[in-house]
C-alpha positions in Angstrom: 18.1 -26.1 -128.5 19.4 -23.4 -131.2 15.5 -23.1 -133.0 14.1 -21.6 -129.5 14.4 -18.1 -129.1 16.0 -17.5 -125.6 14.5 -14.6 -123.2 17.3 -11.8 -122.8 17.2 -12.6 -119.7 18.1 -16.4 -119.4 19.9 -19.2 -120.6 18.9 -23.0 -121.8 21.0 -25.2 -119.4 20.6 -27.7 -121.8 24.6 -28.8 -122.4 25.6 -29.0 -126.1 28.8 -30.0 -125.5 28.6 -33.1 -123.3 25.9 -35.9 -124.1 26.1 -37.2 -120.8 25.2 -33.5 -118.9 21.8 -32.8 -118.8 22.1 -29.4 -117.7 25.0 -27.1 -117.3 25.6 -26.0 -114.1 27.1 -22.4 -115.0 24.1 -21.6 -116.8 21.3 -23.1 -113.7 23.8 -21.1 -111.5 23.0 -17.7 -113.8 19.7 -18.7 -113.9 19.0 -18.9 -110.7 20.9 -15.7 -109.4 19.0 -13.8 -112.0 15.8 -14.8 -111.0 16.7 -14.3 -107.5 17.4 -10.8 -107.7 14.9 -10.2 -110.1 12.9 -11.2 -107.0 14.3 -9.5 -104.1 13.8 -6.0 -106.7 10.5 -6.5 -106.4 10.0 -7.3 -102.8 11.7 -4.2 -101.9 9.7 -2.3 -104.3 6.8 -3.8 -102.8 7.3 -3.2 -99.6 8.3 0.5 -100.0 4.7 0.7 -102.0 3.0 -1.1 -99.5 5.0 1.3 -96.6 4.2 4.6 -98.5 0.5 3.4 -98.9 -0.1 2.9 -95.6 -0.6 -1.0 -95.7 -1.4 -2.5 -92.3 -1.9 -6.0 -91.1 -2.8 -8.9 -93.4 -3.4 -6.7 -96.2 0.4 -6.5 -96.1 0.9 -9.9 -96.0 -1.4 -10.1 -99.2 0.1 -7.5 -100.9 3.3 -8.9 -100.4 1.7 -12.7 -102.1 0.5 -10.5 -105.0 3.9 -8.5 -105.7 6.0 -12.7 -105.2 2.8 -14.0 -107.9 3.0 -11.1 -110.1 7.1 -11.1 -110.2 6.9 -15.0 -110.9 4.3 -15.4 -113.1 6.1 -12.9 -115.5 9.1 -15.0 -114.9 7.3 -18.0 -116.6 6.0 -15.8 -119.0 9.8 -14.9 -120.2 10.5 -18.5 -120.0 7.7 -19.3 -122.4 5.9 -21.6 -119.6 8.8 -23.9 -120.3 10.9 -23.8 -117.2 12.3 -27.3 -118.0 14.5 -25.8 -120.4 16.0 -23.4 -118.1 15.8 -24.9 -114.9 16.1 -28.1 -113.6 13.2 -28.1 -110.9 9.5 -28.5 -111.5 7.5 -24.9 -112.3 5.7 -25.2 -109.0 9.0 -25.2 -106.9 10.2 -22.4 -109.4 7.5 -20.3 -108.2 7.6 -20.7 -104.2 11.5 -21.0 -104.0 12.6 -18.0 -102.2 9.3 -16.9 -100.9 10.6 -16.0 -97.1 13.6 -14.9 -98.5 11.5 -12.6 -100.0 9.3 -11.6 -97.2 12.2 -10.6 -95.1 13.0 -7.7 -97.9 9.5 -6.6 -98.1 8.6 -6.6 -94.4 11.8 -4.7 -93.6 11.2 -2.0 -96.6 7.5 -2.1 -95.6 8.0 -1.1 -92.1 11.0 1.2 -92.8 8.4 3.6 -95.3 5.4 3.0 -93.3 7.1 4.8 -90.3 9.1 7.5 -92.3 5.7 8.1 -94.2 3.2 7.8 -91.6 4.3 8.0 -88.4 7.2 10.9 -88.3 
Protein backbone atom coordinates (compact mmCIF):
# COMPACT_ATOMS: atom_id res chain seq x y z
CA UNK A 1 0.00 0.00 0.00
CA UNK A 2 3.30 2.24 0.48
CA UNK A 3 3.83 2.54 -3.80
CA UNK A 4 0.29 4.43 -4.06
CA UNK A 5 0.49 7.95 -3.62
CA UNK A 6 -2.30 8.90 -1.11
CA UNK A 7 -4.58 12.13 -1.76
CA UNK A 8 -3.74 14.84 1.03
CA UNK A 9 -6.78 14.50 1.86
CA UNK A 10 -7.40 10.68 2.76
CA UNK A 11 -6.06 7.68 4.17
CA UNK A 12 -5.75 3.88 2.76
CA UNK A 13 -7.66 1.89 5.51
CA UNK A 14 -5.83 -0.95 4.36
CA UNK A 15 -4.18 -2.22 7.98
CA UNK A 16 -0.46 -2.97 7.91
CA UNK A 17 -0.16 -3.97 11.09
CA UNK A 18 -2.78 -6.75 11.57
CA UNK A 19 -3.12 -9.56 8.76
CA UNK A 20 -6.34 -10.45 9.91
CA UNK A 21 -7.93 -6.47 9.63
CA UNK A 22 -8.95 -5.68 6.41
CA UNK A 23 -9.45 -2.15 7.02
CA UNK A 24 -8.65 0.08 9.96
CA UNK A 25 -11.39 1.52 11.49
CA UNK A 26 -9.68 4.90 12.67
CA UNK A 27 -8.74 5.60 9.22
CA UNK A 28 -12.68 4.63 7.52
CA UNK A 29 -13.78 6.79 10.51
CA UNK A 30 -11.36 9.86 9.16
CA UNK A 31 -12.40 9.07 5.90
CA UNK A 32 -15.68 9.28 6.18
CA UNK A 33 -15.88 12.46 8.45
CA UNK A 34 -13.79 14.15 5.88
CA UNK A 35 -15.78 13.46 3.11
CA UNK A 36 -18.75 14.35 4.99
CA UNK A 37 -17.92 17.74 5.66
CA UNK A 38 -16.26 18.15 2.47
CA UNK A 39 -20.00 17.66 1.51
CA UNK A 40 -22.02 19.62 3.78
CA UNK A 41 -19.32 22.76 2.51
CA UNK A 42 -20.63 22.48 -0.54
CA UNK A 43 -24.30 22.14 0.10
CA UNK A 44 -24.22 25.22 1.93
CA UNK A 45 -22.29 26.90 -0.71
CA UNK A 46 -24.77 25.73 -2.95
CA UNK A 47 -27.59 26.72 -1.51
CA UNK A 48 -26.38 30.23 -0.67
CA UNK A 49 -25.55 30.39 -4.69
CA UNK A 50 -28.69 28.93 -5.63
CA UNK A 51 -30.51 31.59 -2.83
CA UNK A 52 -28.51 34.74 -4.19
CA UNK A 53 -29.39 33.63 -7.83
CA UNK A 54 -32.69 33.53 -7.37
CA UNK A 55 -33.29 29.65 -7.90
CA UNK A 56 -36.91 28.63 -7.66
CA UNK A 57 -38.67 25.31 -7.87
CA UNK A 58 -37.14 22.24 -9.35
CA UNK A 59 -34.36 24.10 -10.81
CA UNK A 60 -33.38 24.20 -7.09
CA UNK A 61 -33.77 20.74 -6.64
CA UNK A 62 -31.45 20.27 -9.76
CA UNK A 63 -28.98 22.57 -8.86
CA UNK A 64 -28.72 21.11 -5.68
CA UNK A 65 -28.13 17.21 -7.72
CA UNK A 66 -25.37 19.06 -9.71
CA UNK A 67 -23.48 20.80 -6.68
CA UNK A 68 -23.87 16.68 -4.50
CA UNK A 69 -22.45 15.17 -8.42
CA UNK A 70 -19.90 17.76 -8.86
CA UNK A 71 -18.58 17.59 -5.01
CA UNK A 72 -18.52 13.62 -5.32
CA UNK A 73 -17.26 13.10 -8.49
CA UNK A 74 -14.07 15.16 -7.46
CA UNK A 75 -14.11 13.03 -4.41
CA UNK A 76 -13.43 9.89 -6.65
CA UNK A 77 -11.24 11.83 -8.63
CA UNK A 78 -8.91 12.42 -5.39
CA UNK A 79 -9.27 8.91 -4.64
CA UNK A 80 -7.94 7.90 -8.07
CA UNK A 81 -11.44 6.05 -8.99
CA UNK A 82 -10.25 3.58 -6.39
CA UNK A 83 -12.52 3.92 -3.52
CA UNK A 84 -11.80 0.30 -2.39
CA UNK A 85 -8.65 1.36 -0.98
CA UNK A 86 -10.13 4.03 1.13
CA UNK A 87 -13.40 2.89 1.91
CA UNK A 88 -15.00 -0.07 2.57
CA UNK A 89 -18.39 0.39 0.55
CA UNK A 90 -18.92 0.09 -3.09
CA UNK A 91 -18.35 3.66 -5.28
CA UNK A 92 -22.01 3.82 -6.04
CA UNK A 93 -23.00 3.90 -2.25
CA UNK A 94 -19.91 6.34 -1.83
CA UNK A 95 -21.60 8.68 -4.06
CA UNK A 96 -25.42 8.77 -2.73
CA UNK A 97 -24.50 8.35 1.01
CA UNK A 98 -25.44 11.46 2.65
CA UNK A 99 -27.51 12.89 -0.08
CA UNK A 100 -30.61 14.20 2.29
CA UNK A 101 -28.30 15.00 4.74
CA UNK A 102 -27.14 17.15 2.29
CA UNK A 103 -30.35 18.58 1.07
CA UNK A 104 -31.30 19.66 4.45
CA UNK A 105 -28.11 22.17 4.36
CA UNK A 106 -28.81 23.37 0.97
CA UNK A 107 -32.57 23.90 1.26
CA UNK A 108 -32.12 25.72 4.50
CA UNK A 109 -29.14 28.09 3.07
CA UNK A 110 -31.17 28.31 -0.11
CA UNK A 111 -34.20 29.66 1.37
CA UNK A 112 -32.37 31.69 4.05
CA UNK A 113 -30.38 33.90 0.80
CA UNK A 114 -33.30 33.73 -1.41
CA UNK A 115 -35.40 35.75 1.08
CA UNK A 116 -32.50 38.11 2.39
CA UNK A 117 -31.65 38.60 -1.45
CA UNK A 118 -34.92 38.76 -3.05
CA UNK A 119 -37.63 39.36 -1.04
CA UNK A 120 -36.47 42.02 1.78
Amino acid sequence: ASSISSPSFLHHTMSTEQEHEKFSPEKIGYNNSVLYFNRVCISLLGGIAAGILGIQGIWGLIFYLGTYLFISLLSLFQSGFKTETYFPTSTLSLIWEGTFAGALTFVCFWTLFYDIVHVY
